[in-house]
C-alpha positions as CSV (number, residue, x, y, z in Angstrom):
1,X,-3.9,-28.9,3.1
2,X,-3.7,-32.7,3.5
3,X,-2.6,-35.0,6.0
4,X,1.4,-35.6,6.4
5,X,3.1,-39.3,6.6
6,X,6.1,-39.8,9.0
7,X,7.8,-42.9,8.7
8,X,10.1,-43.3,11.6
9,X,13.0,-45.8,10.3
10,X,16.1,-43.8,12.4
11,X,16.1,-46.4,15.4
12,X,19.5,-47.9,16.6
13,X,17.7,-51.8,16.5
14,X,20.2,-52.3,19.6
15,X,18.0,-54.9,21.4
16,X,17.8,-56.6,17.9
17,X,21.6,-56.7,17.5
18,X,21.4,-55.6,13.5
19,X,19.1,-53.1,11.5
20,X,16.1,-54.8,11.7
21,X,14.5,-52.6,9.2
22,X,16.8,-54.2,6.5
23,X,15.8,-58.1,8.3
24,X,14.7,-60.5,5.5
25,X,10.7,-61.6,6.3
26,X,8.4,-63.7,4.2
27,X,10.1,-62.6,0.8
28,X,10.9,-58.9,1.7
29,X,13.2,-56.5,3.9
30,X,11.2,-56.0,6.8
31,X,10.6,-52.2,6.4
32,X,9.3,-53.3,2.7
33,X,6.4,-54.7,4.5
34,X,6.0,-51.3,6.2
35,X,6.0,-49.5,3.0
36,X,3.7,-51.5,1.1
37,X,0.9,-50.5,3.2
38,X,0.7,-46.8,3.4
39,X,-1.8,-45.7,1.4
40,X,-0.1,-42.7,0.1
41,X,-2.6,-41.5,-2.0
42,X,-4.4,-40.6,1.4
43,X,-1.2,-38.1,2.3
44,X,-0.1,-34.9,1.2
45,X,3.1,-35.9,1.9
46,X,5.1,-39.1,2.8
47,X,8.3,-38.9,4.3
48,X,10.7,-41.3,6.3
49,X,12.9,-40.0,9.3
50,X,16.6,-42.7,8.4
51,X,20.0,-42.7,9.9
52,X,20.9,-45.9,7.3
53,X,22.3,-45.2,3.4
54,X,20.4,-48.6,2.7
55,X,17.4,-47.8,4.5
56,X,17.4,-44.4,2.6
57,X,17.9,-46.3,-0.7
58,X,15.0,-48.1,-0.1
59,X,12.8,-45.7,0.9
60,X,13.7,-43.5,-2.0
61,X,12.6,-46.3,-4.2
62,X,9.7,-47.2,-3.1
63,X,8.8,-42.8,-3.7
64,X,9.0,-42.1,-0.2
65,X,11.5,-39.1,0.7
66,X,13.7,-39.0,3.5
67,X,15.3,-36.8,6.3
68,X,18.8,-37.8,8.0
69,X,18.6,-38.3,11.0
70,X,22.3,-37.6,13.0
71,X,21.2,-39.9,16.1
72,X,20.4,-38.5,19.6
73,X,16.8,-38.8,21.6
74,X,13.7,-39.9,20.0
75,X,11.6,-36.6,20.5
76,X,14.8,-35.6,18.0
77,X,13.4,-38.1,15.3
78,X,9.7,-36.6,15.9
79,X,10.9,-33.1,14.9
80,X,12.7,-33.4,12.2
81,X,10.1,-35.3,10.3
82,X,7.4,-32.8,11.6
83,X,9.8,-30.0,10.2
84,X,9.3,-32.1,6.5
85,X,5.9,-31.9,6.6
86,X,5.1,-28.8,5.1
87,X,1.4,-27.1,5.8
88,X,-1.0,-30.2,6.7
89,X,-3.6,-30.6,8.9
90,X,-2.5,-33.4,10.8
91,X,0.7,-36.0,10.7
92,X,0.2,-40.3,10.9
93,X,3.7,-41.1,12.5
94,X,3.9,-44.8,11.5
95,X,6.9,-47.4,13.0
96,X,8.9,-49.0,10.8
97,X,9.6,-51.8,12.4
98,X,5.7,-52.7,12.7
99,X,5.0,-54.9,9.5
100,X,1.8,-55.9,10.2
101,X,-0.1,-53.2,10.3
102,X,-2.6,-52.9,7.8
103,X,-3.5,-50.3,4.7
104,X,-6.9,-50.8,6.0
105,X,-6.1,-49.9,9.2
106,X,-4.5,-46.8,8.4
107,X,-7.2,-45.9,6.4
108,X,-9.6,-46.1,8.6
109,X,-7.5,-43.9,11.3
110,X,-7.7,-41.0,8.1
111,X,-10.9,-41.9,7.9
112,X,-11.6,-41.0,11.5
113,X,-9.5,-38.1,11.9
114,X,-11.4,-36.2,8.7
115,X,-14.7,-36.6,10.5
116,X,-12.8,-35.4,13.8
117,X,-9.7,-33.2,12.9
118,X,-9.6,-31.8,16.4
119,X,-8.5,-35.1,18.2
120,X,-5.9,-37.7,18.3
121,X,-6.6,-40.9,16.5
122,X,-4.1,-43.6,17.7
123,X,-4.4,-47.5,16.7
124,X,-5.4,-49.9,19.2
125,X,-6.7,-53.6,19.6
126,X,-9.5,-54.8,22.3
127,X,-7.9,-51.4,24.5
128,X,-4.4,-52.1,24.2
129,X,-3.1,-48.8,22.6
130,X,-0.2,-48.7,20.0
131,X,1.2,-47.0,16.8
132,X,0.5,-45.1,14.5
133,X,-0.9,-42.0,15.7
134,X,-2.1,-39.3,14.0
135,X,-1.8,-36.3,15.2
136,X,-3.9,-32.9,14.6
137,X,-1.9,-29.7,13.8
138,X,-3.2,-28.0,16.8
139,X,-0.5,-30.0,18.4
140,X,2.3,-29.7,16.3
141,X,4.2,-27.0,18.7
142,X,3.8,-29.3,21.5
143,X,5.5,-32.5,19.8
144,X,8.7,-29.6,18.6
145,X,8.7,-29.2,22.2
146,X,9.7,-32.6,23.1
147,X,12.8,-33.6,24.7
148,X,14.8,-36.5,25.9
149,X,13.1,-40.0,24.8
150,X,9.0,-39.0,25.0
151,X,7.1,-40.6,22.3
152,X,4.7,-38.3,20.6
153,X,1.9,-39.2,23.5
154,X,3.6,-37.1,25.8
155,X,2.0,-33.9,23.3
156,X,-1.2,-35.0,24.0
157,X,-2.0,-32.8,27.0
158,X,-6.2,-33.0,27.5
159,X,-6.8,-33.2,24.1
160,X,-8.8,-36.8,23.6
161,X,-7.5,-39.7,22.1
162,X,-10.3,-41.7,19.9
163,X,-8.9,-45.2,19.3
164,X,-9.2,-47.1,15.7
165,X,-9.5,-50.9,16.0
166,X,-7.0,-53.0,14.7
167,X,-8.0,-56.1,12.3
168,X,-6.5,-58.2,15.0
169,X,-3.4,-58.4,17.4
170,X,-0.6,-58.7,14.9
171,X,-0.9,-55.4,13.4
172,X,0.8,-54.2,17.0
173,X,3.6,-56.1,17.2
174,X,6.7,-54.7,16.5
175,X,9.8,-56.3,15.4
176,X,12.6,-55.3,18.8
177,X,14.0,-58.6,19.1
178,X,14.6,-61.6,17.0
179,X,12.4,-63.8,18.6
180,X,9.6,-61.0,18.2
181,X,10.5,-61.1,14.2
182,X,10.4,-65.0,14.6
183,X,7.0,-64.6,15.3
184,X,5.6,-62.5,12.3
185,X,7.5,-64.4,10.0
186,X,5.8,-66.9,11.1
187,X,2.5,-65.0,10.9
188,X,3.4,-64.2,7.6
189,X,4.0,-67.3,6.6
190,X,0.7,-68.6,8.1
191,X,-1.3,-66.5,6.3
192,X,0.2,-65.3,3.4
């Protein structure tokens, strides 16, 4: 069956002011960095939730196929890339607009979840929780259920979470406003 890939790239960027997914860093678009590190040979299935024609266009070239997303909440988002991912035992929702994460993180979160299916495997760093997730399939009628602007966490219900260490810090930050993209370019650049 295979694990599923949901790349969520529909978000408005309205506290960055432009679409940060298409925001030049170290060389790249921003959401090129995002791209680059899914290991897709660890998926089933790879597929990117956009509301942009350029985001589309770049997700289409990098191989990765794509589901329009009309705009509304962002349980809205969760669904319709859960409705692309056909038959797999669990679904990594990764954030676009989160650069830094690492192939070898993700990796190790499939890693975990194929020795424990039944749980949630979410990324964290010295307890400070964050994206992705990965969710099992015994869950996937609770995240269609979602409404309004819950995250996928609010599916959870009691089944456990098992946290994946990060490398380090950076591989949680996100990119929401300019000055937070000021600081992994310069990250980037530090360690390139």
């Amino acid at each position: 069956m295979g694990i599923g890939c949901v790349i969520l790239a529909a978000g408005k960027s309205v506290r960055f002011g432009a679409n940060k997914l298409l925001a030049p860093l170290a060389g790249k678009l921003l959401l090129e960095h995002t791209l680059d590190a899914i290991p897709t040979p660890c998926f089933s299935q790879v597929v990117a939730v956009v509301s942009d024609p350029e985001v589309e266009a770049l997700c289409r070239r990098h191989g990765v196929k794509t589901v329009a997303y009309e705009g509304g909440p962002q349980s809205q988002s969760i669904r319709l890339g859960l409705e692309a991912v056909q038959n797999a035992e669990g679904c990594l929702f990764v954030l676009g607009d989160q650069p830094l994460c690492s192939t070898g993180s993700i990796r190790r979160l499939v890693a975990a979840f194929q020795t424990q299916p039944q749980l949630v495997h979410r990324l964290a760093y010295q307890g400070q929780p964050s994206s992705p997730t990965l969710f099992p399939a015994h869950l996937f009628p609770a995240l269609m259920e979602l409404a309004g602007e819950h995250g996928g966490m609010a599916a959870v219900g009691d089944t456990p979470v098992l946290y994946t260490e990060a490398a380090g810090p950076q591989e949680l930050w996100d990119a929401d406003t300019l000055e937070k993209l000021a600081r992994i370019q310069q990250y980037l650049l530090a360690h390139p």
